[in-house]
C-alpha positions in Angstrom: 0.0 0.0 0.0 1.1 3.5 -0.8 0.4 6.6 1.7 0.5 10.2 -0.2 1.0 12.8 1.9 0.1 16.3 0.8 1.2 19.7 2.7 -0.6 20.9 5.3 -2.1 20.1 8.7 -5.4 21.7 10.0 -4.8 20.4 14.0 -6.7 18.8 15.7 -7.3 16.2 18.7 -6.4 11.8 18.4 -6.6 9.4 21.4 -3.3 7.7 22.3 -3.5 4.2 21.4 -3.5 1.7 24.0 0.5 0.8 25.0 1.5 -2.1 22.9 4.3 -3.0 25.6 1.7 -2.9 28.5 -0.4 -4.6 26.7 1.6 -7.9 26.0 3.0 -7.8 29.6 -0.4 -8.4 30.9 -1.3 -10.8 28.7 1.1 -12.6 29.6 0.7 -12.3 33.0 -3.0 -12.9 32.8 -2.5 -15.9 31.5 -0.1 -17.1 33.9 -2.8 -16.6 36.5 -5.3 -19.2 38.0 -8.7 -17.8 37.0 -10.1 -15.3 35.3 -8.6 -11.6 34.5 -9.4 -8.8 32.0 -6.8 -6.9 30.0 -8.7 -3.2 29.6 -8.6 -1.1 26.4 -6.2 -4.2 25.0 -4.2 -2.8 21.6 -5.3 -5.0 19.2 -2.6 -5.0 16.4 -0.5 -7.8 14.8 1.9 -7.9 17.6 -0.7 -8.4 20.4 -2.4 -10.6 18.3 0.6 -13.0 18.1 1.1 -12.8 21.8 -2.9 -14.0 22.4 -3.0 -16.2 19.8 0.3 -18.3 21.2 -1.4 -18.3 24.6 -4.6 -19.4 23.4 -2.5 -22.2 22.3 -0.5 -23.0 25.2 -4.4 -23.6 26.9 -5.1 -19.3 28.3 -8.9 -18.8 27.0 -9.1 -15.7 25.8 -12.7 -13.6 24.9 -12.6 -10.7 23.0 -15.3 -8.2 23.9 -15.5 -4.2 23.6 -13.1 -2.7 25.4 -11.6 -5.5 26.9 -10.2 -9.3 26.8 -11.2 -11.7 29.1 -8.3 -14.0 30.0 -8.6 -17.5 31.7 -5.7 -18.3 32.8 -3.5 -21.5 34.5 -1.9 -24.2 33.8 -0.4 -23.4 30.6 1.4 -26.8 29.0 3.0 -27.1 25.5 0.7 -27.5 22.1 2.5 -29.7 20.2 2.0 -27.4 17.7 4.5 -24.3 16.1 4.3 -21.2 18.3 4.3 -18.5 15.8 5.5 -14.8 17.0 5.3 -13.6 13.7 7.2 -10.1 13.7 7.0 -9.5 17.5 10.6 -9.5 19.2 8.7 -9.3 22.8 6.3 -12.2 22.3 9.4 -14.2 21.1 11.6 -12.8 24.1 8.9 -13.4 26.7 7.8 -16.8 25.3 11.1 -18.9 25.1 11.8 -18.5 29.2 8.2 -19.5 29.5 8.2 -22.8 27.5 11.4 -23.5 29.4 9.2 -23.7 32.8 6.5 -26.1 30.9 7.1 -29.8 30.9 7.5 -30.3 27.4 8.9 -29.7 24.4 7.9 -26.2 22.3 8.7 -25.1 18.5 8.9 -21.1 18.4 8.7 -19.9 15.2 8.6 -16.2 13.5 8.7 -14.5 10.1 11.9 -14.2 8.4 13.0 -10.1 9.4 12.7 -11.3 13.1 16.0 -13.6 12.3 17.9 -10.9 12.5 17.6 -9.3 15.7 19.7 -10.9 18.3 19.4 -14.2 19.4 22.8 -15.3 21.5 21.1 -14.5 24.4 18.7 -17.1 24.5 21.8 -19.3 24.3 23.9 -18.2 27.2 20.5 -17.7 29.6 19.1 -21.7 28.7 22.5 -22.5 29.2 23.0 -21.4 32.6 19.5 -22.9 33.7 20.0 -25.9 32.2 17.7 -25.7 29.5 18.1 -27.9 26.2 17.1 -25.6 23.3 18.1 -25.6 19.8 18.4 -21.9 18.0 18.0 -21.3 14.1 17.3 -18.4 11.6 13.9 -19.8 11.5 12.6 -21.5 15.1 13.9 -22.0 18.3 13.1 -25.4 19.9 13.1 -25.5 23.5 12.4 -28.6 26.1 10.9 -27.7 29.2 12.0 -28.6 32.7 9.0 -28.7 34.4 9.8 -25.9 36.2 13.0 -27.4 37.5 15.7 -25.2 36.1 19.6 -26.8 37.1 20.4 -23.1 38.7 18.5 -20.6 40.1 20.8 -17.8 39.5 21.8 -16.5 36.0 24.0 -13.6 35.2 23.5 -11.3 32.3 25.2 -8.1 30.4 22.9 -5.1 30.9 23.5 -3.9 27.4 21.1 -6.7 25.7 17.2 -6.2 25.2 15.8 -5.5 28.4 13.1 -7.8 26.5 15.3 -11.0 27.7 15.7 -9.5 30.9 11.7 -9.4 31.0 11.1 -12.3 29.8 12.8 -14.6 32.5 11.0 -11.7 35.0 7.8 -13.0 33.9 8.7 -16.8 34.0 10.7 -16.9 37.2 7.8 -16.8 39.8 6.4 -19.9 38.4 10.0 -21.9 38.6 10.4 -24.2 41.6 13.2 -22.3 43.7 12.0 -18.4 41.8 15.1 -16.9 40.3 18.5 -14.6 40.9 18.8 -12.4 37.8 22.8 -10.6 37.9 23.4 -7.8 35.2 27.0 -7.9 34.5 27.0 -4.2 33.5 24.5 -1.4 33.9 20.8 -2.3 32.7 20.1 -0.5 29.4 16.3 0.6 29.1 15.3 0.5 32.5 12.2 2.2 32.4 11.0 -1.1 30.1 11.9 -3.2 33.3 9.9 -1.3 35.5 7.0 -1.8 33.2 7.5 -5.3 33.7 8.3 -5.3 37.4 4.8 -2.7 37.7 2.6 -5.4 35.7 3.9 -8.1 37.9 3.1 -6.0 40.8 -0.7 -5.4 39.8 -0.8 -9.3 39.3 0.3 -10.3 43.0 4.0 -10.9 42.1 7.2 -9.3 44.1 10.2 -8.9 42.4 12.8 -7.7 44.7 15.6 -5.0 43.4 17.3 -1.9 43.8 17.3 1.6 42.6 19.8 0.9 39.6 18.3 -2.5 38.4 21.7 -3.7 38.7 19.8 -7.7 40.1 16.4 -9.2 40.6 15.3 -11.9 43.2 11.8 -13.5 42.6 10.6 -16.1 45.1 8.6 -18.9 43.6 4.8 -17.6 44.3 1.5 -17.7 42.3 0.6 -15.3 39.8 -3.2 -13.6 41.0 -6.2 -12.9 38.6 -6.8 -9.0 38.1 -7.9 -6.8 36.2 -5.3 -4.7 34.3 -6.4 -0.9 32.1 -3.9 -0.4 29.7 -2.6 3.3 29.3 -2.0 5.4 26.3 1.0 4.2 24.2 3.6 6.9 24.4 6.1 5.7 21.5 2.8 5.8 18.9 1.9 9.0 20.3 5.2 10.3 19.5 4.3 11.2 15.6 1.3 13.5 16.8 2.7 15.4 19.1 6.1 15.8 16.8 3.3 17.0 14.2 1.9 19.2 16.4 5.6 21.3 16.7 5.7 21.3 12.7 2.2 21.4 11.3 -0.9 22.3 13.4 -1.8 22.1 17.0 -2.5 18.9 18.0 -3.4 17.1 21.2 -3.1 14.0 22.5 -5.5 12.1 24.7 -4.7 9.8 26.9 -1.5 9.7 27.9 0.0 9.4 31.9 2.7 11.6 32.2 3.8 9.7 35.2 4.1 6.4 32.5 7.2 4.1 33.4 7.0 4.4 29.2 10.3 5.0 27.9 9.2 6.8 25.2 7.4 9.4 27.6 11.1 11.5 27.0 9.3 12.5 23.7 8.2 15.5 25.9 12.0 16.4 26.6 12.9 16.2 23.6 10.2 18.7 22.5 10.8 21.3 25.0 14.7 20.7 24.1 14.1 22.3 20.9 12.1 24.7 22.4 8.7 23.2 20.8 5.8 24.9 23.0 3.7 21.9 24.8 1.0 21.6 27.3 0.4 18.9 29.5 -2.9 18.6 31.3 -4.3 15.8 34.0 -5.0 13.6 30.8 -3.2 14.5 27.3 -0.5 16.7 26.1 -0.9 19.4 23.6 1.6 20.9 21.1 1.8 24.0 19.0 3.5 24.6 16.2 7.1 26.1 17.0 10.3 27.6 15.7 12.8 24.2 16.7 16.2 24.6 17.7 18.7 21.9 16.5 18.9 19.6 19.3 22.2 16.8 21.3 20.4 13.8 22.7 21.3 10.4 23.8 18.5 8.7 22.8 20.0 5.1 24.4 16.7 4.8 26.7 14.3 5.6 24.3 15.5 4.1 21.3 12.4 4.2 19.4 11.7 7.5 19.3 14.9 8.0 16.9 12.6 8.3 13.5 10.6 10.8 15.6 13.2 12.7 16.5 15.0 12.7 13.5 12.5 14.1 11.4 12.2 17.1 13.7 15.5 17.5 13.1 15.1 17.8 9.4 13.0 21.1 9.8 15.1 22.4 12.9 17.6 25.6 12.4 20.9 24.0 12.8 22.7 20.8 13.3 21.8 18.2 15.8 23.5 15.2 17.1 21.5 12.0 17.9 23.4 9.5 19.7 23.2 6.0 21.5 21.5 4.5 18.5 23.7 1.1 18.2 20.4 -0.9 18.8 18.6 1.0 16.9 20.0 -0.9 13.9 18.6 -4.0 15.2 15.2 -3.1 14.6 12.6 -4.1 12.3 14.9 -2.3 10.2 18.4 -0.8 10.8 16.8 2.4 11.5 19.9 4.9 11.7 20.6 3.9 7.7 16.6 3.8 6.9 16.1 7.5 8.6 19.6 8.7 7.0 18.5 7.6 3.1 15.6 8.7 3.5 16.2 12.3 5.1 19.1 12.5 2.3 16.5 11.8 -0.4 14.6 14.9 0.9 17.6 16.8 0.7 18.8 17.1 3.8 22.4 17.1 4.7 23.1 14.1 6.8 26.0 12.1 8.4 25.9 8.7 9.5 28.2 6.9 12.2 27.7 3.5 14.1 25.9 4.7 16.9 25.4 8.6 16.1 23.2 10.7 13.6 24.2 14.3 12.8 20.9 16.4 10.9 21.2 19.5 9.5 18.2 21.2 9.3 16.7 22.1 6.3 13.9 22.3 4.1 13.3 19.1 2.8 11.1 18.4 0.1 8.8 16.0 -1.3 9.6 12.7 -2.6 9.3 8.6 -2.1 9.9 7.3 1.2 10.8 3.5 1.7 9.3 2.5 4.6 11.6 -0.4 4.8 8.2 -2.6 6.0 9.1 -0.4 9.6 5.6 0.8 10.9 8.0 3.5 13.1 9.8 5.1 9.5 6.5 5.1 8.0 4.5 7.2 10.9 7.8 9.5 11.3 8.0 10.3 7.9 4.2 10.6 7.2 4.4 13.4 9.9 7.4 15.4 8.2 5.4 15.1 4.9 3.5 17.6 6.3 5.7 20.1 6.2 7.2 19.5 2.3 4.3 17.7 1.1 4.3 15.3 -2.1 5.5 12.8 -0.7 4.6 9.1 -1.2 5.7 6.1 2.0 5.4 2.7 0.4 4.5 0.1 2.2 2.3 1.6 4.3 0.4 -1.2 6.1 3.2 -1.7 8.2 1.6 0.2 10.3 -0.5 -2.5 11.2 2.1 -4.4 12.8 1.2 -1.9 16.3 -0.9 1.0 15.2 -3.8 -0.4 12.8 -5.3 2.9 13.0 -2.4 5.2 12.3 -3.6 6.4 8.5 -7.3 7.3 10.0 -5.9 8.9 13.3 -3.3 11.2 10.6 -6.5 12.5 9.6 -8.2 13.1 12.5 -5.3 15.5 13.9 -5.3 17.2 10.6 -3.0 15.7 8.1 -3.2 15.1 4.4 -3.5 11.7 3.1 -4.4 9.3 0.5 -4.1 5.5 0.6 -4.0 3.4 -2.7 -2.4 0.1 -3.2 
């Protein structure tokens, strides 16, 4: 599908979508519970469906009703059949420390652009508890234990996906002696392991830490039904209010300003470059603004690099986007995809292996390549409003966690026309 984007904004007002992140954590957790739960204002999207459809396998009931799942959870056991995660690194990093705790043997599998993200750490991690598991470019296989893991305590480098981290978070209460989780080296994306450790929290579990995340001990203990509301996706959100600085005011429903969301720095970044922003009890607003280039380790919040970026294009000066090594392990390598595209639109722009330097400019209308990256597609749709004439192919990526991305673009007031 192609998405042309024509100059212009006119404003206006979107609700934030429901958080993707929160709303596989509690799925998850849901269905590691005894009894029946409800997941509230789920996103539905092709991530979150991969995550419910897997657990509907492993035996979680799941009933979709307006504005809400109902999850009957318990007693999970291997399928026998292929677990497919389809393009969603966290179902894939929260479901292989899972199917080690169930007695059994489990076939993950996932669609092809997934291979490339890493994978080692599943080795070293089944490794250390004792796990058989064979890894490929195309399924990981993993036998079970029962619950009975040779070693409770596992050590880990901080710098890999706090998704792994999570993952063996979510599993460990259920493992016969809990779990001892070491990081080697200082956590990278903390704020996504508080998510995890506040969803636990809502569901009965303790995880016991400290202030830097720098370990995690989880006593074996039941998981408790609740019910869980899932709050406005921050990361998604991200395009609106960055159109907002460039195009037309535009506010944002929905959002918690006290989020653990990592992508909540979007409203730092914006007042960085001296964007003018309101936030109220529920929603930010954002009027358009005269940017200032901006310097930003962006190591936390990783995805909000095509966001920022593309602010950058229209800012007056050069900025300098750093700690953006994993952003290259993406469903794209997002520091090449956002530096051919902004190039193609004429702006100046220099590339390193974990740095971006933008100089602003007037960029202008052209074809974007989406690179099948739902986050290039909804950054670049938003700086299309500034140069207009500009077509993003392969724009139902979208769908992967925003379905609704093209009809909320019009809602706040942009310009655009889908064909195939």
């Amino acid at each position: 599908m192609r998405a042309t984007v024509t100059k212009g904004s006119s404003g206006g007002t979107v609700a934030a979508p429901p958080s993707k992140s929160f709303t596989i954590r509690a799925l998850f957790a849901a269905a590691l519970a005894e009894g029946q739960s409800r997941v509230v204002n789920p996103l539905i999207s092709g991530d979150t469906e991969a995550a419910a459809e897997i657990l509907t396998q492993l035996g979680a009931r799941i009933e979709r009703h307006s504005g809400y799942w109902q999850i009957s959870g318990g007693n999970l056991k291997p399928s026998g059949e292929a677990l497919n995660c389809r393009q969603s690194a966290a179902t894939l990093r929260f479901l292989a420390p899972l199917c080690a705790l169930l007695e059994g043997t489990s076939y993950l599998t996932f669609d092809p652009g997934l291979a490339r993200r890493p994978m080692t750490p599943f080795t070293d991690i089944f490794r250390q508890l004792g796990v058989c598991a064979d890894l490929t470019n195309s399924y990981v296989k993993i036998i079970g234990s029962g619950g009975r893991f040779s070693s409770n305590n596992i050590s880990l480098p901080g710098n890999i996906s706090s998704q792994f981290v999570s993952g063996l978070l979510l599993a460990a209460p259920l493992a016969r002696d809990g779990l001892v989780i070491s990081l080697s080296t200082p956590a990278e994306s903390k704020d996504y392991l508080r998510m995890t450790i506040s969803c636990l929290r809502h569901f009965s579990v303790t995880v016991e830490t400290d202030n830097e995340l720098t370990g995690f001990r989880i006593k074996s203990q039941a998981y408790t039904p609740a019910d869980y509301a899932v709050e406005g996706d921050w990361s998604s959100a991200s395009y609106f209010l960055g159109l907002g600085a460039i195009a037309g005011a535009t506010t944002v429903a929905g959002l918690n300003t006290g989020s653990f969301q990592a992508d909540r720095f979007m409203l730092n970044c914006l007042r960085q470059m001296d964007a003018k922003v309101l936030t109220e009890k529920n929603g930010v607003s954002v009027f358009p603004s005269r940017l200032k280039p901006i310097d930003v380790d962006l190591n936390e919040a990783i995805d909000l690099l095509p966001t920022v970026a593309c602010l950058a294009a229209v800012a007056g000066g050069q900025s300098n986007l750093t700690g953006l090594g994993r952003a290259r392990l993406k469903e794209s390598d997002r520091v090449k995809a956002v530096a051919d595209n902004l190039k193609i639109m004429g702006i100046d722009v220099v590339e390193g292996p974990g740095i971006l330097t933008v100089a602003g400019g007037s960029p202008r209308g052209t074809v974007i390549d989406s690179f099948g990256d739902h986050r290039i597609a909804m950054a670049f749709a938003m700086l299309a409003t500034v140069c207009g004439d500009t077509v993003i192919t392969g724009a139902e990526c979208v769908n992967k966690t925003y379905p609704g991305f093209w009809e909320d673009f019009k809602l706040a007031g942009g310009k655009v026309t889908l064909s195939e």
